[in-house]
ZAMAR-146801 format. One record per residue (C-alpha): residue number from 0; residue in three letters; x, y negated, z. Coordinates in pm, 1 decimal. Layout:
<sites>
n; res; X; Y; Z
NUM; ALA; X; Y; Z
...
</sites>
This chain:
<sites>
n; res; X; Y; Z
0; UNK; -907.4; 804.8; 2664.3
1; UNK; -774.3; 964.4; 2329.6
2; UNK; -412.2; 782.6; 2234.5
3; UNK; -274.5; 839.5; 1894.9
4; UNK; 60.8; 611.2; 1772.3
5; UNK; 44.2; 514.4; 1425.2
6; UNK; 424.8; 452.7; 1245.2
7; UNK; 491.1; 327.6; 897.8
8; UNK; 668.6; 61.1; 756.0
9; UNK; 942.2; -71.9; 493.2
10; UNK; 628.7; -281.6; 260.1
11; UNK; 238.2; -334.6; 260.5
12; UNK; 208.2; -102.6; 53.8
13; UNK; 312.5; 192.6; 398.7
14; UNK; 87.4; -49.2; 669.3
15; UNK; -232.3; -220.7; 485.9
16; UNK; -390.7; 205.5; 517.3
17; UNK; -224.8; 210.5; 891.5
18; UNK; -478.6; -141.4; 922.2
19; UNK; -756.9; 44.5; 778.2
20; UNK; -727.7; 348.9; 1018.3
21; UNK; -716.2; 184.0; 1310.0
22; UNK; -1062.5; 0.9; 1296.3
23; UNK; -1176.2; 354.8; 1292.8
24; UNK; -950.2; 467.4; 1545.0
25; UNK; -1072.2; 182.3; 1755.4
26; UNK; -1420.2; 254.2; 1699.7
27; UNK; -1398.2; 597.1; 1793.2
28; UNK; -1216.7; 521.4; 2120.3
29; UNK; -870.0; 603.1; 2054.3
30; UNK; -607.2; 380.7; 2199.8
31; UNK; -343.5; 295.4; 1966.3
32; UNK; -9.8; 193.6; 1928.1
33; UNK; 248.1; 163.7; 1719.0
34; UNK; 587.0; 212.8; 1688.1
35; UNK; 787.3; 74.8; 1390.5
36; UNK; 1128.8; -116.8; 1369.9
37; UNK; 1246.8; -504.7; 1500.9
38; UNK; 1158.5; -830.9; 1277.3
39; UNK; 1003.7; -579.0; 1012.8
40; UNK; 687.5; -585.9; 777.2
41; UNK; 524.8; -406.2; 1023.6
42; UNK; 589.3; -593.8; 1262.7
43; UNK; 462.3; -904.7; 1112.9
44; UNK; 160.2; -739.7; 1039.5
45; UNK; 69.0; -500.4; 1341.5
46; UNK; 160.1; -725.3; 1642.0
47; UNK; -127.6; -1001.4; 1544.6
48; UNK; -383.8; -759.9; 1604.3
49; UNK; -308.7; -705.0; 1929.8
50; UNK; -183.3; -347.2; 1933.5
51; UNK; 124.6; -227.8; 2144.2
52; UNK; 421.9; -245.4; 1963.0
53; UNK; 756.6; -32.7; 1976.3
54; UNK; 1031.9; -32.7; 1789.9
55; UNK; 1335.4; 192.1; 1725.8
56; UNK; 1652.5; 256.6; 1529.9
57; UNK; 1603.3; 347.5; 1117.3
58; UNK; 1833.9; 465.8; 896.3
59; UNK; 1737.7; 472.8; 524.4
60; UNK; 1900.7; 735.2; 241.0
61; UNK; 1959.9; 553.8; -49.8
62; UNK; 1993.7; 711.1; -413.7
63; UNK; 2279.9; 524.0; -482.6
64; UNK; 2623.7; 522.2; -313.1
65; UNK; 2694.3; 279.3; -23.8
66; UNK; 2907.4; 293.5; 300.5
67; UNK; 2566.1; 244.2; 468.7
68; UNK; 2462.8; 592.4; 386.9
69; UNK; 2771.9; 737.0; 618.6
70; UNK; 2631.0; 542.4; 917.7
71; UNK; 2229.4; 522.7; 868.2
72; UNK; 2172.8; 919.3; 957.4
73; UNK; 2363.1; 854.6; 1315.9
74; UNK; 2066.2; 564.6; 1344.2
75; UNK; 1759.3; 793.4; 1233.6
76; UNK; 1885.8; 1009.0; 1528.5
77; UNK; 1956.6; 712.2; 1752.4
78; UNK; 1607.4; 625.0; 1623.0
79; UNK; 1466.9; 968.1; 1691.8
80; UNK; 1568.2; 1025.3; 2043.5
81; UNK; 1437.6; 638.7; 2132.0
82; UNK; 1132.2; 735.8; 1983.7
83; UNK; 1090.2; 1046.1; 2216.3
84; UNK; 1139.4; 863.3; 2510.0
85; UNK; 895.6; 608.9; 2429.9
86; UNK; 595.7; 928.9; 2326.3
87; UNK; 681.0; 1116.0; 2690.7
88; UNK; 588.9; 743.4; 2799.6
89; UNK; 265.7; 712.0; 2581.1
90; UNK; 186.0; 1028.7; 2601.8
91; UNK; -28.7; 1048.6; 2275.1
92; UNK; -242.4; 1298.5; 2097.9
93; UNK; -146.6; 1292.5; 1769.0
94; UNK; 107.7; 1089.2; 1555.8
95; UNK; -88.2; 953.3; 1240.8
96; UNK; 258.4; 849.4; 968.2
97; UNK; 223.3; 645.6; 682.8
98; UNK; 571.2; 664.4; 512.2
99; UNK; 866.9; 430.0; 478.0
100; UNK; 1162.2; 558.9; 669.4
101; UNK; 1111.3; 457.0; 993.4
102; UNK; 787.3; 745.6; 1028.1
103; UNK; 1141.0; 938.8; 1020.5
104; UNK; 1243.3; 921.3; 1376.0
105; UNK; 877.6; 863.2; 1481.8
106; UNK; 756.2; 1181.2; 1313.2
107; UNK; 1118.9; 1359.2; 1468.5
108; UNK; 1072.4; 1244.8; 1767.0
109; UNK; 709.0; 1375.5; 1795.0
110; UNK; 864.4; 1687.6; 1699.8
111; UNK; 1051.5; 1696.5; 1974.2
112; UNK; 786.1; 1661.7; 2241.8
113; UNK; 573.4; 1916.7; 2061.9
114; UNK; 336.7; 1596.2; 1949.7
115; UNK; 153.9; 1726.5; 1637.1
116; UNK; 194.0; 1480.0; 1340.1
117; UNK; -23.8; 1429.2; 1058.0
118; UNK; 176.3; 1222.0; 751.9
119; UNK; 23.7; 1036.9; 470.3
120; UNK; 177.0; 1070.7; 120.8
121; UNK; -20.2; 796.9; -130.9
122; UNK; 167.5; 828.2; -424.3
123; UNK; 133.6; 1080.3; -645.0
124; UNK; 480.6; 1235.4; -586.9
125; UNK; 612.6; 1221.7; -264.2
126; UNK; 834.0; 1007.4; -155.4
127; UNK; 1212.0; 1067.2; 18.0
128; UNK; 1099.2; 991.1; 349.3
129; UNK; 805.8; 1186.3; 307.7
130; UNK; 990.0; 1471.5; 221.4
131; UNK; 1230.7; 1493.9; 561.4
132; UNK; 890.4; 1434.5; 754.0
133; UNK; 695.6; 1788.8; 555.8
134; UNK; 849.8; 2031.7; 770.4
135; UNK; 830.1; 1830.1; 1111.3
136; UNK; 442.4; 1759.3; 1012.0
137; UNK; 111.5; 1996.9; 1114.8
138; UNK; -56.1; 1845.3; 775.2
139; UNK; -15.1; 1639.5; 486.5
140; UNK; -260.8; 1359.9; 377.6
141; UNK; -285.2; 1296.7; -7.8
142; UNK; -384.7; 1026.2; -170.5
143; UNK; -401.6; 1229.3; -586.2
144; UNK; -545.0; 1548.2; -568.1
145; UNK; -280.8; 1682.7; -772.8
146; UNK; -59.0; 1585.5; -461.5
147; UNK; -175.9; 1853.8; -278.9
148; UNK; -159.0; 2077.0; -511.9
149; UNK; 225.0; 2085.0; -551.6
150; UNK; 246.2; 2075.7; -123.3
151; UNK; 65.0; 2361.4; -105.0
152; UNK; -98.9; 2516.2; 252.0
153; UNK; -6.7; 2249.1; 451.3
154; UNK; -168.5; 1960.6; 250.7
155; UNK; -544.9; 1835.0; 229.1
156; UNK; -657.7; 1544.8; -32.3
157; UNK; -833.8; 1294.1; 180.3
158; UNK; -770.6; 1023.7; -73.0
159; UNK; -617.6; 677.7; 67.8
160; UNK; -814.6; 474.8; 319.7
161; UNK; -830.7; 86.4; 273.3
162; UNK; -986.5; -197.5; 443.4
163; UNK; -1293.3; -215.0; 484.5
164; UNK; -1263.8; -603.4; 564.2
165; UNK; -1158.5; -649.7; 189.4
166; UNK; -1472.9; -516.0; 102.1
167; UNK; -1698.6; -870.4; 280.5
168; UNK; -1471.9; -1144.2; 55.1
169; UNK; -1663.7; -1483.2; -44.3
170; UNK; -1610.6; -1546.7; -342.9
171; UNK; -1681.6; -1907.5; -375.7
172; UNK; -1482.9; -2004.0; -28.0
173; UNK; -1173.5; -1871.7; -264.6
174; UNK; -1266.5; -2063.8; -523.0
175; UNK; -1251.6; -2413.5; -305.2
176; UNK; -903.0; -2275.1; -176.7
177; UNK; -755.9; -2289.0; -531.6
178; UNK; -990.1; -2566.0; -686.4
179; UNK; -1092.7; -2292.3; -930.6
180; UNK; -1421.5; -2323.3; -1144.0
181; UNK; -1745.3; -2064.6; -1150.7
182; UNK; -1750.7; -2099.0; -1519.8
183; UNK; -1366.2; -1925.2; -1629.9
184; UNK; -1273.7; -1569.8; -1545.6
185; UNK; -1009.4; -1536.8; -1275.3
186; UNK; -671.3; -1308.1; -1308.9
187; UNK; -536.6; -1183.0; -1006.1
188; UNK; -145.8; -1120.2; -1036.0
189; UNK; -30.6; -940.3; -783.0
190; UNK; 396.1; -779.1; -742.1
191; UNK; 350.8; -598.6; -436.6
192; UNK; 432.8; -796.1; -105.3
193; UNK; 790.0; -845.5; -208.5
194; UNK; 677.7; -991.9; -550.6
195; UNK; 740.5; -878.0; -881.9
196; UNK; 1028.4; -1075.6; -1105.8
197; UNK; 949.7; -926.4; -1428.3
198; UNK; 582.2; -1002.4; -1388.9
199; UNK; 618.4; -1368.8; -1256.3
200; UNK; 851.3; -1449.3; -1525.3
201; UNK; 625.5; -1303.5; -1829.6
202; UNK; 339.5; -1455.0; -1621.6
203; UNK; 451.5; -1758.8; -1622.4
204; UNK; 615.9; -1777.8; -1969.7
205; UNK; 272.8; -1673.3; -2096.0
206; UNK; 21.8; -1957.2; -1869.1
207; UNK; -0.9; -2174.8; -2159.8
208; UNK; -195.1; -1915.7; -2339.6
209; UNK; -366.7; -1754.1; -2018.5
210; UNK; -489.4; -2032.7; -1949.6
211; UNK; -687.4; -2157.7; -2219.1
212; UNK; -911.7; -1825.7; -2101.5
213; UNK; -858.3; -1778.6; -1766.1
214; UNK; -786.3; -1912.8; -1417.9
215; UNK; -491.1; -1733.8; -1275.9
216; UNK; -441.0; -1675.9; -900.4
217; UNK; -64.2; -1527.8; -847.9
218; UNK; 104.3; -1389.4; -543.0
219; UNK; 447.3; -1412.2; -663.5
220; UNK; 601.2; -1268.6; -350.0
221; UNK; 813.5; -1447.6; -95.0
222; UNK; 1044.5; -1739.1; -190.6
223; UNK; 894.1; -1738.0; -574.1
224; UNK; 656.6; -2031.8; -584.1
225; UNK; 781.8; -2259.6; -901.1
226; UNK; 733.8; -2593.4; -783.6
227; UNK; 738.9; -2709.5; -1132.0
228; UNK; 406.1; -2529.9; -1119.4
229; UNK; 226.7; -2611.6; -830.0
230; UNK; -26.5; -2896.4; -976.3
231; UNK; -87.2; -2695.5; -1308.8
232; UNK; -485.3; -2727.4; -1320.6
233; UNK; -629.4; -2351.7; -1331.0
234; UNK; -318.3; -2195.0; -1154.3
235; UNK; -236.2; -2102.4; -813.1
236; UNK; 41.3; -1946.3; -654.3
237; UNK; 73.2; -1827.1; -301.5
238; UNK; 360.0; -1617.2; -142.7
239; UNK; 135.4; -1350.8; 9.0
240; UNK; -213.6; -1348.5; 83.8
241; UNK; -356.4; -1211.4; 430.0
242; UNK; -644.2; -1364.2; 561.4
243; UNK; -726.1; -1486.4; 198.2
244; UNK; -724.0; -1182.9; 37.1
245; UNK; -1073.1; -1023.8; 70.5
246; UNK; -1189.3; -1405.4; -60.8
247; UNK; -931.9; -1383.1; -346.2
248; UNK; -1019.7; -1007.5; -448.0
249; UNK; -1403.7; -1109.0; -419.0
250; UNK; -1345.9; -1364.2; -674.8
251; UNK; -1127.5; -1187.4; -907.9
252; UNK; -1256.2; -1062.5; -1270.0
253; UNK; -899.3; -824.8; -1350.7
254; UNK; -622.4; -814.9; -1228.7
255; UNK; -194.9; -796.9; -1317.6
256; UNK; -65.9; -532.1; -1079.9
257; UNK; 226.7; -320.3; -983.7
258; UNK; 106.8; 25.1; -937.8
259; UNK; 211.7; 76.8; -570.4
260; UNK; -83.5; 377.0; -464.7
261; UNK; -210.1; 135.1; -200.3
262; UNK; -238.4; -186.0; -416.4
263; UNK; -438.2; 64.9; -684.3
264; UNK; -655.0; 228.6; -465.8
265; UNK; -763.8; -113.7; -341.8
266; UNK; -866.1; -202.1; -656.8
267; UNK; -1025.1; 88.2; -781.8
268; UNK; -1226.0; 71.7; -428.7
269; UNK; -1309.4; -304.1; -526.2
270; UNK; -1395.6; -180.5; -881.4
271; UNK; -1149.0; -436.8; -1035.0
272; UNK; -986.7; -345.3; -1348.1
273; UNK; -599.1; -376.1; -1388.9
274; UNK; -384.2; -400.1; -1618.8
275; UNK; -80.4; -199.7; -1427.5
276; UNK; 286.1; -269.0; -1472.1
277; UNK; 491.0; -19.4; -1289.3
278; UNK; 853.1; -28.8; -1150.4
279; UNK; 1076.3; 153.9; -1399.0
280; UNK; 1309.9; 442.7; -1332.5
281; UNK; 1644.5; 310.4; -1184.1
282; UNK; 1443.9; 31.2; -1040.1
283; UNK; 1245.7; 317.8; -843.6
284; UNK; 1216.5; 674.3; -829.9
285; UNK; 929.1; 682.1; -1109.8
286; UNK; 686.3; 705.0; -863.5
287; UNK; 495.0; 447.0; -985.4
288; UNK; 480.2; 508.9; -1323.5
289; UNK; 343.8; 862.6; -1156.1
290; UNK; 62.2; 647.4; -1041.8
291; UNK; -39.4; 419.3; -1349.7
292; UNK; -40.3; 733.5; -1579.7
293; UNK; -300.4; 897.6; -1368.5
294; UNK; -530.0; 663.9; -1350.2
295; UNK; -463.3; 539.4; -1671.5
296; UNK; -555.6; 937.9; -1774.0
297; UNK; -875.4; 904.9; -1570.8
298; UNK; -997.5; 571.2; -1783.7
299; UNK; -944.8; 370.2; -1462.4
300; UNK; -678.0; 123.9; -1569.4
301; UNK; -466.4; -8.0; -1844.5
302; UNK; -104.4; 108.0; -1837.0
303; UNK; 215.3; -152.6; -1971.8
304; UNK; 539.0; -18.9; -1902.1
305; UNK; 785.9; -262.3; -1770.7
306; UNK; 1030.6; -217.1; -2099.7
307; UNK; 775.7; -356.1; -2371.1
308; UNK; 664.8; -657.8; -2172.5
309; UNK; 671.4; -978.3; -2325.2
310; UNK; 487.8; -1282.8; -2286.5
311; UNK; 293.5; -1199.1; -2593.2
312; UNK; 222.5; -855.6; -2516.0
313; UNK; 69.6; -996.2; -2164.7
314; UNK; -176.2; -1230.5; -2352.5
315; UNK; -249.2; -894.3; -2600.2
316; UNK; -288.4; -674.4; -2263.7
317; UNK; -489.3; -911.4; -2061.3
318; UNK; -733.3; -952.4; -2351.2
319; UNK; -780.1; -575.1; -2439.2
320; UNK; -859.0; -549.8; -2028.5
321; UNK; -1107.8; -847.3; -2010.9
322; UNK; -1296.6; -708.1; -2325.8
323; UNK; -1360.6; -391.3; -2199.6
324; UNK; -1365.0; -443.4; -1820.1
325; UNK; -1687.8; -317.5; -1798.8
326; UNK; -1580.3; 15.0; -1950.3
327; UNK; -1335.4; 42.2; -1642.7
328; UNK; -1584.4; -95.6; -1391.0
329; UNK; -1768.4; 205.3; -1477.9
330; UNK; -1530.9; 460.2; -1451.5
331; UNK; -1442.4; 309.9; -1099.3
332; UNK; -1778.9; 331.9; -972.7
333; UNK; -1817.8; 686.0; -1088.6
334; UNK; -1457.1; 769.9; -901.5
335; UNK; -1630.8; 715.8; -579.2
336; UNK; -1321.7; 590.3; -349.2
337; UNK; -1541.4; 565.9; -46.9
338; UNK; -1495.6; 793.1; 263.3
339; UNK; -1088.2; 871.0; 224.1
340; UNK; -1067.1; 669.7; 574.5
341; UNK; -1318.0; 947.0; 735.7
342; UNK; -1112.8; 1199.4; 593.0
343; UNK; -836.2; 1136.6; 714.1
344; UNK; -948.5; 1043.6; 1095.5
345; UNK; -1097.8; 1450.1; 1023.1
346; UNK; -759.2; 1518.3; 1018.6
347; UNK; -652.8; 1381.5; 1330.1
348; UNK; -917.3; 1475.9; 1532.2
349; UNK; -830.7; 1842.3; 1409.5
350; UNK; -480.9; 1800.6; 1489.9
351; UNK; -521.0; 1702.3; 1789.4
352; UNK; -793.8; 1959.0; 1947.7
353; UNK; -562.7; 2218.2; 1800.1
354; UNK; -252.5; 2047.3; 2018.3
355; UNK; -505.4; 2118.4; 2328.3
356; UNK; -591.3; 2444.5; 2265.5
357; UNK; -230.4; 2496.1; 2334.9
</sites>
């Protein structure tokens, strides 16, 4: 049987297209595992569906000084050499990486043991982690075609693969779980799966206007429920969504977003319009705002930067994006998101006959 080990981690946003791949890994009779790091968002996520799970040592470079930074490269290594050990034991095909810095020692340790790896960038510029994997990586995966422009040989635009499960919500099964009517449009606010402050707080400063028009579902992100909040008819906040989701997306009209490349591919694959309200620089590495003003530039969201939210100016926003949602909805059906899962699995398969012919 073909074995590839998937690796990715850190947030969602690096495991949700890891979820998506192996379904179609599965189907096509790969055995998978995974190897990520201990008590992790991976972790939580990967173990309940049954696949093997390894971890190892990570060590993360951050852009700002800490004494952590003189220590973390000794555990990438540590990380790199546990992670060889555990391939010679597997004995996989192909290493499939999705980013965050534990595909770091994964991707090194593939490296290593003369594994071939093929790594997944979805934003539009690549990210730090990313970057150390490139030269340690047989191809490169991009999510914006304009991605692979600026890697050059080594890269192929395959788009970014999402789950097909969020494609088969019901729409009124989410509508019992929040007590929400068929007669009011419903906002999805979503702050990636570590929440969003900014947004809950202009969110929530704004409900008594939102929701004379709408009915707001909002995953604020763990430990931001406002219990003050949590019998306001027409609202309803949840932590994270996982099983929910595909129920929550199917009944969702627009949506209040980060603009994390998984989080708006999902969308755009859902045709759902959002109104996107990216991390700013010194809060990120601009990445994100590399993301809304792409698809902003293709017609296929609405794009508020972080500094000139206000309450106000999310009742203004939210009303511009309901008017003309089915302006958007059109431009997302013409973008055509299907098939990036296919691509990518193309990908692998190639890697890995080329590791044979060796």
């Amino acid at each position: 049987m073909k074995k590839i080990v998937l690796t990715g981690g850190g947030t969602a946003g690096h495991i949700t297209p890891n979820i998506a791949m192996i379904a179609l890994l599965q189907e096509e009779g790969y055995e998978v595992y995974y190897i990520g790091s201990k008590d992790s968002m991976e972790e939580k996520l990967i173990r309940p569906l049954g696949i093997p799970f390894e971890t190892v040592a990570v060590g993360r470079l951050r852009r700002y000084f800490t004494l952590k930074n003189l220590v973390d490269p000794f555990r990438a290594i540590a990380g790199a050499f546990q992670a060889k050990r555990i391939l010679r034991r597997i004995k996989p095909d192909v290493v499939f990486a999705k980013g965050g810095f534990v595909s770091v020692p994964v991707v090194a340790g593939a490296y290593m043991r003369g594994i071939p790896s093929v790594l997944h960038e979805s934003d539009r510029s690549p990210g730090l982690a990313n970057k150390l994997c490139i030269p340690m990586c047989r191809t490169i995966c991009t999510s914006f075609e304009e991605t692979q422009k600026i890697l050059g040989e080594k890269a192929v635009y395959t788009g970014l693969p999402v789950r097909r499960t969020l494609m088969n919500g019901d729409a009124e099964k989410a509508r019992v779980l929040c007590g929400f009517s068929s007669e009011r449009p419903v906002v999805m606010v979503m702050g990636g799966s570590q929440g969003a402050q900014a947004i809950n707080e202009a969110v929530r400063a704004a409900l008594p206007q939102l929701l004379e028009c709408y009915q707001i579902i909002h995953l604020c992100g763990e430990g931001n429920l406002d219990p003050e909040k949590e019998n306001l008819a027409g609202y309803m906040q949840m932590e994270y969504a996982n099983e929910q989701l595909p129920d929550l997306f199917a009944m969702t009209d627009i949506a209040i977003s980060r603009a994390g490349a998984t989080a708006l591919f999902e969308f755009a694959a859902l045709e759902i319009p959002v109104l996107a309200i990216p991390l700013p620089k010194g809060a990120s590495r601009g990445d994100q705002i590399d993301n809304a003003e792409d698809f902003a530039k293709r017609g296929w969201l609405r794009h508020l930067p972080q500094e000139d939210l206000t309450p106000e100016k999310l009742v203004e926003e939210v009303g511009a994006l309901y008017d003309a949602r089915d302006t958007y909805k059109e431009a997302l059906k013409q973008a055509d998101m299907a098939g990036a899962g296919e691509r990518v699995y193309a990908q692998i398969v190639k890697a890995g006959e080329q590791k044979k012919k060796k």
